[in-house]
C-alpha positions in Angstrom: 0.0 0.0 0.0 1.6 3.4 -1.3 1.0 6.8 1.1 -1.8 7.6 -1.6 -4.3 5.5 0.0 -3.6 6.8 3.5 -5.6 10.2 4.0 -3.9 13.2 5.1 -4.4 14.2 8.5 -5.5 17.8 7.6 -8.7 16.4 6.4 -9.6 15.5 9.8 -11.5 17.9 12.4 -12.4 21.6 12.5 -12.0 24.1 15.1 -13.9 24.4 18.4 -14.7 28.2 17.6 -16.5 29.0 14.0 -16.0 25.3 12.8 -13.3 26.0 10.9 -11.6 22.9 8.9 -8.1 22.5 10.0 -6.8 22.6 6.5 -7.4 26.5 6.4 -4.6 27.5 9.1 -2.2 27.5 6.1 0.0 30.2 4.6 -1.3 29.0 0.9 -4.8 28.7 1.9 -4.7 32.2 3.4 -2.5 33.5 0.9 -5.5 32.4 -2.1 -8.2 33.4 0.2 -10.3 36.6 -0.4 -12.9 36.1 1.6 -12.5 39.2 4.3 -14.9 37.6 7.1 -13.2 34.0 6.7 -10.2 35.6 7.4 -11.0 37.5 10.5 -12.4 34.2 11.8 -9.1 32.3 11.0 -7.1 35.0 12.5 -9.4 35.2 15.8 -8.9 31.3 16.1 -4.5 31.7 15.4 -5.1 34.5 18.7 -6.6 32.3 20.6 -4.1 29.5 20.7 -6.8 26.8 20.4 -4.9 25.0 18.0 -1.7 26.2 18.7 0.6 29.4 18.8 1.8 30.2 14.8 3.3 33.8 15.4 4.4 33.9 11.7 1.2 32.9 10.5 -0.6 34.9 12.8 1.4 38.3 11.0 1.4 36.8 7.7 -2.8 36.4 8.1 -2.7 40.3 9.5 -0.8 41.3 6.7 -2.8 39.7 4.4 -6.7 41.1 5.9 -5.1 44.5 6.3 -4.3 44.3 2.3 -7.6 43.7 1.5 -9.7 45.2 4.3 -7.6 48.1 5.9 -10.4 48.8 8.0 -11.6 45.5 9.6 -12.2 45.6 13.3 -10.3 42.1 13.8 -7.2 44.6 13.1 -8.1 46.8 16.0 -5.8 46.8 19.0 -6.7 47.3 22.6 -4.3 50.3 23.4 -2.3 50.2 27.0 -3.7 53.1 29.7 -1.3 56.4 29.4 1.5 56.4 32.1 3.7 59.0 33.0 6.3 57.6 30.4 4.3 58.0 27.9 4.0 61.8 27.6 6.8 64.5 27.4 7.9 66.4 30.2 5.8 69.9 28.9 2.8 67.5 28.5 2.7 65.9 31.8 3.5 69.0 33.9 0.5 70.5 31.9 -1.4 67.6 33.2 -0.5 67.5 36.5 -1.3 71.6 36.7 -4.9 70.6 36.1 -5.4 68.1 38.5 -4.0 70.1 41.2 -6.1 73.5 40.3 -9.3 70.8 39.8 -8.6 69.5 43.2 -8.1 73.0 44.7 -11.3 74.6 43.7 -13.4 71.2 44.5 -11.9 72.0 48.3 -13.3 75.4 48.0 -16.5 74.9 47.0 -16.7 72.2 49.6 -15.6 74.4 52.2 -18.2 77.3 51.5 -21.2 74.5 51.3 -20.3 73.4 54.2 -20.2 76.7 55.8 -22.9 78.0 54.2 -25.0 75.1 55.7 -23.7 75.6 59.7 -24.6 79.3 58.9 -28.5 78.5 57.8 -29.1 75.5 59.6 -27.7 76.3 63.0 -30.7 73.8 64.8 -29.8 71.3 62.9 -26.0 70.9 64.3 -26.9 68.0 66.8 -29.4 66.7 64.6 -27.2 65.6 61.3 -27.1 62.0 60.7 -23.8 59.9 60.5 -21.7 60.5 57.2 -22.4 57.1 54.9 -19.5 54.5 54.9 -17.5 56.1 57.5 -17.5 55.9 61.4 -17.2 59.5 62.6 -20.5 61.7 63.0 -20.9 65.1 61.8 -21.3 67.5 65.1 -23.0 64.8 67.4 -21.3 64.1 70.5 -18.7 61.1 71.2 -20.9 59.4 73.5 -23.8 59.2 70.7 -20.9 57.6 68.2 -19.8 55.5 70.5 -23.2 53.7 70.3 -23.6 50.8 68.0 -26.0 48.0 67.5 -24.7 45.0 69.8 -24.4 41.6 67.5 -26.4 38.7 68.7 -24.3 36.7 71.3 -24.4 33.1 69.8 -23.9 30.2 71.9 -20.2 28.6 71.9 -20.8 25.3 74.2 -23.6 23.1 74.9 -24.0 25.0 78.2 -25.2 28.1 76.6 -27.2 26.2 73.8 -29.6 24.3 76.3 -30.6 28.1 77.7 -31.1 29.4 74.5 -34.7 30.4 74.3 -35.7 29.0 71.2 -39.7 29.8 70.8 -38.4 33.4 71.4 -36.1 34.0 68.8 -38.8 32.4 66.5 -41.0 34.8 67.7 -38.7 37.7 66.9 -38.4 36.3 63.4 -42.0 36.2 63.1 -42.2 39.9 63.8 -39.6 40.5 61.6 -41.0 38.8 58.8 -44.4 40.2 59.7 -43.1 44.2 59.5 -41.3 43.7 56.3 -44.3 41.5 54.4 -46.8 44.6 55.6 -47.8 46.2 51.7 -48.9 49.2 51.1 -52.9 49.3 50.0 -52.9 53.1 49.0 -52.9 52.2 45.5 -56.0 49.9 45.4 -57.8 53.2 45.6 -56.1 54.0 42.3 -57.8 51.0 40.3 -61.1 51.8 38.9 -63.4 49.0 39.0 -65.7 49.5 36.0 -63.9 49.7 32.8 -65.2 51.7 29.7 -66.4 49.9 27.0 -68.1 52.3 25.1 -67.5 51.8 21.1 -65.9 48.7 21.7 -66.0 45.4 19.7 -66.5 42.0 20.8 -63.1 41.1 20.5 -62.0 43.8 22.2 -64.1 43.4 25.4 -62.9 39.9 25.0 -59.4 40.8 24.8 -60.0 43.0 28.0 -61.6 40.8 29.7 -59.3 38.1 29.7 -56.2 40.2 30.5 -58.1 41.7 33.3 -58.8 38.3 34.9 -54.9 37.2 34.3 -53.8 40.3 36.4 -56.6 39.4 39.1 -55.1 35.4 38.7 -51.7 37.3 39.6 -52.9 39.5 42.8 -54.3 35.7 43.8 -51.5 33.5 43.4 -49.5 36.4 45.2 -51.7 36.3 48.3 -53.3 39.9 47.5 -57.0 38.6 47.4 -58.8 42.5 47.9 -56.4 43.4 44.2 -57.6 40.4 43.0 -61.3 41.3 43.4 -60.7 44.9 41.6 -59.1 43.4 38.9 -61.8 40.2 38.6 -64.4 43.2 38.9 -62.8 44.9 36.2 -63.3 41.6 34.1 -66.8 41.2 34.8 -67.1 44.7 34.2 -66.2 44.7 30.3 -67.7 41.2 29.7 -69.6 38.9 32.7 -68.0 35.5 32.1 -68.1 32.1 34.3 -64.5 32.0 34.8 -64.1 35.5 36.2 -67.3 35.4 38.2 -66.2 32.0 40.1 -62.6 33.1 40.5 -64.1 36.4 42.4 -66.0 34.2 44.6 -62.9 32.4 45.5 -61.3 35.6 46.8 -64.3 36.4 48.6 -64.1 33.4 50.5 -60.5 34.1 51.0 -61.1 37.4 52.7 -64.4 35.9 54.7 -66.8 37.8 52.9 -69.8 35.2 52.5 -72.2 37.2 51.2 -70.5 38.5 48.5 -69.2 34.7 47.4 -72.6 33.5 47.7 -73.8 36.1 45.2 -70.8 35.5 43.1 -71.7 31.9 42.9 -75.4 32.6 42.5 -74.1 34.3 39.1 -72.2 31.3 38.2 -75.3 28.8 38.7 -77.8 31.3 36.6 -75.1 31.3 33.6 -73.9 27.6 33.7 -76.3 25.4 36.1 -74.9 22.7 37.8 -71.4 24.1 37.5 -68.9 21.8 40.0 -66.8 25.2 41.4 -69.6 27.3 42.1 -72.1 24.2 44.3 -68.8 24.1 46.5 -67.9 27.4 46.3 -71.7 27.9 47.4 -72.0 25.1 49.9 -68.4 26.5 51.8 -70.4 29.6 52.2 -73.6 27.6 53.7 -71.3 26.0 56.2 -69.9 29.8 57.1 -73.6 30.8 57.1 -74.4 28.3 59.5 -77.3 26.8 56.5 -75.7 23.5 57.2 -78.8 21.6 55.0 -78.7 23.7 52.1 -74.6 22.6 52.2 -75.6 19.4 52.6 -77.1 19.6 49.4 -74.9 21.1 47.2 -72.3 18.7 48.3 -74.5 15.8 47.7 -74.8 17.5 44.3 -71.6 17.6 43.5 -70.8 13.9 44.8 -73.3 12.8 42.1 -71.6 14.2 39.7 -67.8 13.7 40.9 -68.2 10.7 43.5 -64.5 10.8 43.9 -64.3 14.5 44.6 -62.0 14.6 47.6 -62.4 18.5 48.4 -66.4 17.6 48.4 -65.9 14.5 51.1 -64.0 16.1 53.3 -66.8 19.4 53.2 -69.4 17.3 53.8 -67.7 15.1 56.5 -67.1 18.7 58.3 -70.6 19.9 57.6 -72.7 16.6 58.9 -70.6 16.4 62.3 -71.3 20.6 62.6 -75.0 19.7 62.0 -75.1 16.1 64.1 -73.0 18.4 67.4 -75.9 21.4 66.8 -78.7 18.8 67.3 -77.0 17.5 70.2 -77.0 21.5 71.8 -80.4 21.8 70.7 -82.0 18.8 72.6 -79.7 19.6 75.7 -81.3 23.2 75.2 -84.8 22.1 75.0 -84.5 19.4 78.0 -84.2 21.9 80.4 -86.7 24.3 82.4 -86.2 27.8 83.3 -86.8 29.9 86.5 -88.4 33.4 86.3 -87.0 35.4 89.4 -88.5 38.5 90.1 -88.2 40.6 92.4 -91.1 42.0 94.0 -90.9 45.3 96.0 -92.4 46.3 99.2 -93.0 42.3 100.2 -92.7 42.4 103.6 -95.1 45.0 103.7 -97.9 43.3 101.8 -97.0 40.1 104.3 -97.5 41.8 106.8 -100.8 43.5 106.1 -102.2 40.0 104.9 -101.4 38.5 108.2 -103.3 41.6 109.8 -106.2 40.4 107.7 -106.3 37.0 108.8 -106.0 37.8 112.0 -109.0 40.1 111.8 -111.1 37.7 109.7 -109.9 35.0 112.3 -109.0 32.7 108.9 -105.2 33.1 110.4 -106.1 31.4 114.0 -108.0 28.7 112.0 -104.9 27.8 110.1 -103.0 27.5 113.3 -105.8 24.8 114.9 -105.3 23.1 111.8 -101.4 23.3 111.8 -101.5 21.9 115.7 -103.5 19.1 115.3 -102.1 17.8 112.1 -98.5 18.0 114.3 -100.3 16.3 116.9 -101.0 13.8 115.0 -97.6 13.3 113.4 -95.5 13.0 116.9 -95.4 9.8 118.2 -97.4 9.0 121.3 -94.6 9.4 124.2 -93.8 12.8 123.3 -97.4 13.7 123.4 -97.5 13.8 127.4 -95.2 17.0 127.3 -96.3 18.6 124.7 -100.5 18.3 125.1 -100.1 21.2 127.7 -98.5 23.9 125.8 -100.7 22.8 122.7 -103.7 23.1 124.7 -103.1 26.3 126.1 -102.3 27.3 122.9 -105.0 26.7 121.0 -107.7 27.8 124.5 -105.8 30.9 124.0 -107.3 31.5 120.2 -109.9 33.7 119.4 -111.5 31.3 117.6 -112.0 28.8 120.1 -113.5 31.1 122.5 -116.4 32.1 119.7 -117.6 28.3 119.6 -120.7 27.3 121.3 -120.4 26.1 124.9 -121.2 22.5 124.0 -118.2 21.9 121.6 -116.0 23.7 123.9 -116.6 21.9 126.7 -116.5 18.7 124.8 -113.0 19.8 123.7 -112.0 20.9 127.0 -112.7 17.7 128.4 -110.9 16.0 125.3 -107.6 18.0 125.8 -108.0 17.8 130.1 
């Protein structure tokens, strides 16, 4: 086998940059080539040193490109920043003149600002706050520079880690986070909520419309739910649609207002009945509402449709134990009776002006007979011995005793003797 059928190893590979073939970082090549922009990028790759360092080539391929395009930018040269050496004496003491008068006159002007300032502002001496970048104060006392913020001691051993106070420096970070997440709402009162639509096509209310509700998704996935209403508002605004009415209704709910997600979903169910969203979206403001049956309903509407609709199971899980625990209240409610106090001025008055009655109508001393002989009748028979005197006298003493006829009373006087 001669050397002819071996191929020659320049017709192998290209370069990394430009895909140049390797066959073209030749002196006859580049000497036959007229091709200005082929020629810059061989010249940028013999720079480089990707393929090697070629100093002569690298000239001869300048040469060449400056021959035929004296004006290429691949013959541009970064130049080296001016020293001293490379001016003449006259040049660089005119130089260095400059920059000393520049540097006087920008002390002057300093100096009367600053003057000028202490001159007008004299209340404001103690006042000025701390030069930027620097640790010195402008006419403020040593002891108020002195003053710095103390860094955090952290703990070094296990000692000082077991009385670190861990739920409290959590609770600082809280605060922290909670000062800095604190927006701004001043310009919600900026965003009209009806939009225009005056003159306008359907596609254009369309095209509204739908970038409207993309700016309201935006506020939403951001966690600014009042924004999102405006902007959902907005969308309704230049055309009602079921997307835009439902997503409103989801903010609502967000911010707690159930009134105005029940509306929002009444909307929904008059444009598309039996839409999924809007029966939960409707049935989480039932359960809010405390209208735990009508939830009961839409959920049990919704399951018909979607039996596998987790969301849906777990609402109505929530809602039936609600309902089964206010059943329970109610019974425990209605099981029990209630007392009327009232007071009742002047009581012992009117006692006392009854019992005057009775005794005048004699119905009082009749009572007490009564009262004695049911008690005599109640003790048991030894105690009667000592107690038949003082009920006796007692009840000879009565008024109404003595008003009897003479025949009962001695026949009762005999029974008591």
């Amino acid at each position: 086998m001669t050397t002819k059928d071996y191929p020659s190893l320049w017709g192998f590979g290209t370069t990394k940059t430009f895909k140049i073939p390797i066959e073209h970082l030749d002196f006859k090549y580049i000497e036959k080539c007229s091709d200005v922009k082929h020629l810059e990028k061989i010249l940028c790759v013999l720079r480089s040193g990707e393929e090697g360092y070629y100093p002569e080539l690298t000239d001869f391929c300048e040469k060449h490109l400056e021959a035929l395009a004296p004006e290429s930018r691949a013959l541009r040269k970064d130049k080296p920043a001016a020293t001293a050496a490379s001016f003449t004496a006259e040049e660089w003491e005119k130089i260095d003149d400059d920059i000393k008068s520049w540097v006087s006159e920008i002390k002057k002007e300093e100096d009367k600002m600053h003057f000028h300032e202490t001159e007008t502002f004299p209340a404001m001496k103690d006042n000025l706050p701390p030069v930027r970048g620097s640790n010195s104060c402008l006419h403020v006392g040593k002891e108020k520079c002195s003053k710095r913020p103390t860094k955090k001691k952290t703990p070094r051993d296990y000692a000082e880690w077991d009385k670190f106070d861990v739920e409290k420096e959590c609770l600082k970070i809280d605060e922290d986070y909670k000062e800095k997440t604190v927006t701004d709402k001043s310009h919600l009162s900026k965003i009209e909520t009806r939009i225009d639509t005056a003159g306008l096509t359907e596609k254009e209310k369309d095209f509204l419309a739908i970038r409207e509700k993309e700016k309201g998704n935006e506020a939403f996935n951001s966690g600014d739910y009042e924004e999102a209403v405006m902007y959902y508002t907005r969308s309704i605004s230049a055309l009602p649609t079921v997307v835009a009415y439902n997503n409103r209704a989801q903010a609502q709910i967000k911010l707690q207002n159930w009134n105005s997600a029940f509306q929002d979903c009444e909307k929904v169910l008059e444009l598309e009945p039996g839409n999924i969203k809007a029966l939960l979206r409707r049935a989480t403001t039932y359960k809010h509402q405390n209208k735990l049956q009508e939830a009961i309903e839409d959920l049990s509407k919704v399951l018909d449709v979607e039996p596998d609709n987790e969301l849906a199971k777990k609402t109505l899980s929530e809602v039936e134990r609600d309902l089964k625990n206010s059943e329970a209240v109610s019974k425990t409610q209605t099981k029990g009776k209630r007392m009327v106090i009232q007071e009742i001025e002047n009581s012992e008055d009117e006692e006392e002006k009854d019992s005057g009655r009775k005794h005048e109508d004699g119905s009082g001393d009749k009572s007490k007979i009564s009262f004695l002989f049911r008690l005599c009748k109640k003790l048991p028979f030894y105690m009667m011995s000592w107690l038949s005197f003082s009920i006796c006298t007692e009840i000879r003493n009565l008024p109404v005793f003595l008003a009897l006829p003479c025949k009962f009373t001695s026949q009762l006087r005999s029974s008591f003797s």
